[in-house]
N, C-alpha and C positions, 0 to 999 in steps of 0.2 A: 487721499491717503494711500502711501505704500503698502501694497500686503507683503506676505512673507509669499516665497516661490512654491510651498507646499497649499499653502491656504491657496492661494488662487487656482491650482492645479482642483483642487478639492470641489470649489465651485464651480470652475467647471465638469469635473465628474459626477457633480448632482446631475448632472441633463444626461449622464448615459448609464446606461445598466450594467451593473458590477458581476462580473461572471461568477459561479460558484467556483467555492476552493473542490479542489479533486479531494475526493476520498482517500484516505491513508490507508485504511483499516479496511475486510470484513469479516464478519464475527460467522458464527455459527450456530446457535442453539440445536441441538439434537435429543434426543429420548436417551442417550447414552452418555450425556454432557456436552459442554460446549468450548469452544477455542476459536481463534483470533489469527488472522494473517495479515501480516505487515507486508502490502502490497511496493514490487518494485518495478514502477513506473523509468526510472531512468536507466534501468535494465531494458528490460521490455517494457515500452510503453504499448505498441498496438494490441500483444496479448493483455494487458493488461486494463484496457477499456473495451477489447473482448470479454475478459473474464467480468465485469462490472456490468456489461448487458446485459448477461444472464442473472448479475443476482439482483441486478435494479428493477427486471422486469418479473421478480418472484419466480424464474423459471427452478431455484435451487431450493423453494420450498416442497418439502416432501420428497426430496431425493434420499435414495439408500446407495451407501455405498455399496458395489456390486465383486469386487475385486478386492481379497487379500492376500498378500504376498507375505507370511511371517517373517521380518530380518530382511522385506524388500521395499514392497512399495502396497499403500492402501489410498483405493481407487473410485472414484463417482464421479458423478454430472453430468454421467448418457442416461439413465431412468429414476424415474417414480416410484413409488408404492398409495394406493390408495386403503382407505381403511378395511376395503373388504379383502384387500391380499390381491388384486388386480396390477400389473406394473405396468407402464407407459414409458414413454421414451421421451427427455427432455426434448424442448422442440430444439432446432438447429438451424444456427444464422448462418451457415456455412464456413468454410475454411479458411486459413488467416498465414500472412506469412511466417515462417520461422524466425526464431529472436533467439539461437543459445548463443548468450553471454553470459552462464552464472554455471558454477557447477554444480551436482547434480549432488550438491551435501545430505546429509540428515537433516529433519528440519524445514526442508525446502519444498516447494510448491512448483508442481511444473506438469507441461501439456501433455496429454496421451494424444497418439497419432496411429496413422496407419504404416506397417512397416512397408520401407522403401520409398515412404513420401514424407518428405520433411514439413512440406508446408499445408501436413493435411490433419492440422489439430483444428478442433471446432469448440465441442462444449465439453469436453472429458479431460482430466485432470488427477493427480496424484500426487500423495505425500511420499517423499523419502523418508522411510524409515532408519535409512543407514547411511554410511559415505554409499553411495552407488556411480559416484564419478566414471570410477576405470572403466564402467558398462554403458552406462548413459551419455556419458561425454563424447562418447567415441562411436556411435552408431544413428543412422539414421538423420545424419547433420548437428548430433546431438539435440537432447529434449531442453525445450526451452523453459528455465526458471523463469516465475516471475511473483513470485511469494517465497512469506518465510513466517512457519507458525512461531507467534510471540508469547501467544499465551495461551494454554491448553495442551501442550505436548504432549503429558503425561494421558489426559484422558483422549488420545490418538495411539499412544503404545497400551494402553489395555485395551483398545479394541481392536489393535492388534491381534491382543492376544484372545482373541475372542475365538470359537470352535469355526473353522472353516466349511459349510457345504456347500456339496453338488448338488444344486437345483436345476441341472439342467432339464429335468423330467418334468418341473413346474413350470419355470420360462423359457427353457429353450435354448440351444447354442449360449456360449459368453457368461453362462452364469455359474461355473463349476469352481468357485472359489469365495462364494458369499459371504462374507463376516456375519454370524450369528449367535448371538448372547444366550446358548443355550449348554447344559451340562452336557458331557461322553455320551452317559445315557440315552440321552435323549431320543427322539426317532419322528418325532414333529417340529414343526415350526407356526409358531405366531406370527402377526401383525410385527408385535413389538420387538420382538424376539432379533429383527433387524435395524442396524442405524441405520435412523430416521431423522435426516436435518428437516427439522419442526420449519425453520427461518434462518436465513443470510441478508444479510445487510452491512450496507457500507458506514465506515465513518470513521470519524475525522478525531478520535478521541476512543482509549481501551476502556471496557468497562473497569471501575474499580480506581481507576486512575481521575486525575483532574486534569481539567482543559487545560491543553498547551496550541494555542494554533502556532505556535512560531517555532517550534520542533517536528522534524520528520524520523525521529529515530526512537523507538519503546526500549531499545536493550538498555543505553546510557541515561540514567538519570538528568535531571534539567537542572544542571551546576550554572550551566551559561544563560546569557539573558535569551541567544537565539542559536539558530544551527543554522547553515550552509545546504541546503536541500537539493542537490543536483544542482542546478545552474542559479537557486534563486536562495533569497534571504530576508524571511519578513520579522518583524520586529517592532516593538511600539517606540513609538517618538514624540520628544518635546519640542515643540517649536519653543524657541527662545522669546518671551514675549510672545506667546501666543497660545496656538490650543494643542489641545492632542489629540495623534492619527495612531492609523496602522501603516505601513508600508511596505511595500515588495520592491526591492532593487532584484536585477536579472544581471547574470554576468554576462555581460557581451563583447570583450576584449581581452586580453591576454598578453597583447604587445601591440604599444611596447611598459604598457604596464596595464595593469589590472583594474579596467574597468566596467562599471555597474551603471545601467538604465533601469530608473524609475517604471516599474510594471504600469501600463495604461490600466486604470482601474483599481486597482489595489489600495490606494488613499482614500481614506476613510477615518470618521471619528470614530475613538476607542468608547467603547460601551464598558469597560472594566480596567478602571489603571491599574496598574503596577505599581509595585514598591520602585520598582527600576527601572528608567525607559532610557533610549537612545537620545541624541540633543542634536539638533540641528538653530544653526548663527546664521541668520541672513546677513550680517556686518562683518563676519571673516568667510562665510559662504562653508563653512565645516561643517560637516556630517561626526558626530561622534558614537560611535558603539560600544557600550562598556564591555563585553564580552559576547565571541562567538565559537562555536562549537562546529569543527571543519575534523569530521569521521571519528575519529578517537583524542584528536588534540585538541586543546583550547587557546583561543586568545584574545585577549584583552586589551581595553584601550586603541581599538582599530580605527584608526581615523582615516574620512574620505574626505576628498572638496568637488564641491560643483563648480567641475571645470566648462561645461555646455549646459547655456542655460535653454536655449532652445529645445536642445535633444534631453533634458533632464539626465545626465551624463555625471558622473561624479568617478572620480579616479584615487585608487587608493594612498593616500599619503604613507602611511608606518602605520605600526602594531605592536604589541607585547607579547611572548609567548612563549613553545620552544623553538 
């Protein structure tokens, strides 16, 4: 008996192990509330499996942010706070090369370093609180983005606006701009009194939202069946007379026309169908996709064919769209 070219591909990737999907997301929980960064890997990827070491290894539980800039940038990920008011210094994998490719918006997520060395970011990090491009962009090789908070902004601008002290009398050099949730009045400080990310973790899905594995993007709603994710494109599929997968096509052409290889690994049966899936003909050899989401535009009806069957190679025919 004939199988279909996906079925056979399948059995054989029951004999190898399916790598894990990367992390999209990670969140934060804090004593002051919590927010979400939609991490960008096809910007920066090596910061960005930087920054994923430290929160996969719980280095960013119990960190305080140490750094606030009102109207500039609020800063963590070089120390701790222990509950007796003791601070410690995140440990350090060492230094990573520079990545700016993103500017240095509101919103955004990017490396502190030391000044006059571009490639001397480690475990320390900072939100923009404003456009700071004209500053950032332009200094020190510019700072490299490689986040963008999705969800939580607001509870990031009120600890903004949190009272600022100098403790440097307490820990020493580096601390004279502390964010602390304490009135004018005030003249001491607590434990709590500082953010305190409780927990960081990664993931593949925002709280409050429903599982999309075949979306890489939280701002646009999931109008289309899939999104275009840097170079890759996963989506559930019907084999025509047959069963259903998941799949990853990777773009790996461009000319002289637009073509997509079958991810090794990525085929897989769907644990949850869809109202909608993609169709795949072993009798016309057609890939069909009822709709895809490429940045802010959409389109539909994208037809591929399996032009290599060897290389699982499929090249794009037409599309609907603008």
């Amino acid at each position: 008996m004939k199988l279909p070219v996906f079925a056979v591909l399948f059995l054989l990737q029951c004999l190898l192990a399916v790598p894990a999907s990367a992390q999209k997301y990670v969140c934060m929980e804090s004593n002051k509330g919590d927010w979400c960064l939609e991490l960008l890997r096809d910007v920066a990827p090596r910061t960005v499996d930087n920054f994923l070491r430290y929160v996969n290894a719980g280095d960013y539980n119990t960190m305080f942010f140490h750094r606030s800039v009102p109207g500039f940038v609020l800063q963590g990920g070089g120390y701790r706070i222990a509950a007796s008011g003791a601070a410690s210094v995140v440990p350090n994998y060492g230094t990573i090369p520079n990545e700016y490719r993103r500017s240095n918006l509101r919103g955004t997520v990017a490396m502190a370093k030391t000044g006059g060395d571009p490639n001397s970011a480690s475990n320390q990090w900072f939100v923009n609180l404003a456009n700071n491009s004209a500053n950032l962009d332009n200094q020190n090789g510019g700072f490299t983005v490689f986040a963008e908070v999705v969800l939580g902004l607001d509870v990031i601008d009120r600890i903004a606006g949190f009272r600022v002290g100098n403790l440097t009398g307490i820990f020493g050099s580096g601390f004279a701009e502390v964010p602390v949730d304490i009135p004018a009045s005030a003249t001491t400080v607590d434990v709590g009194d500082f953010v305190i990310v409780n927990r960081a973790y990664g993931t593949n899905t925002l709280p409050g939202q429903p599982a999309s594995r075949f979306h890489c993007s939280a701002a646009v709603a999931n109008e289309a069946l899939t999104e275009l994710c840097g170079s890759e494109v996963s989506f559930p599929l019907q084999i025509v007379n047959g069963g259903r997968y998941e799949a990853t096509l990777v773009l790996t052409a461009q000319q002289p026309a637009l073509t997509f290889t079958l991810k090794p690994g990525s085929l897989k049966p769907l644990q949850d169908v869809p109202a909608v899936l993609a169709s795949f003909d072993e009798a016309t050899a057609e890939l069909l996709i009822p709709s895809v989401r490429v940045g802010t535009l959409r389109y539909t009806s994208v037809r591929l064919k399996l032009t290599n069957v060897s290389a699982q190679q499929f090249t794009l025919q037409g599309f609907a769209g603008p």
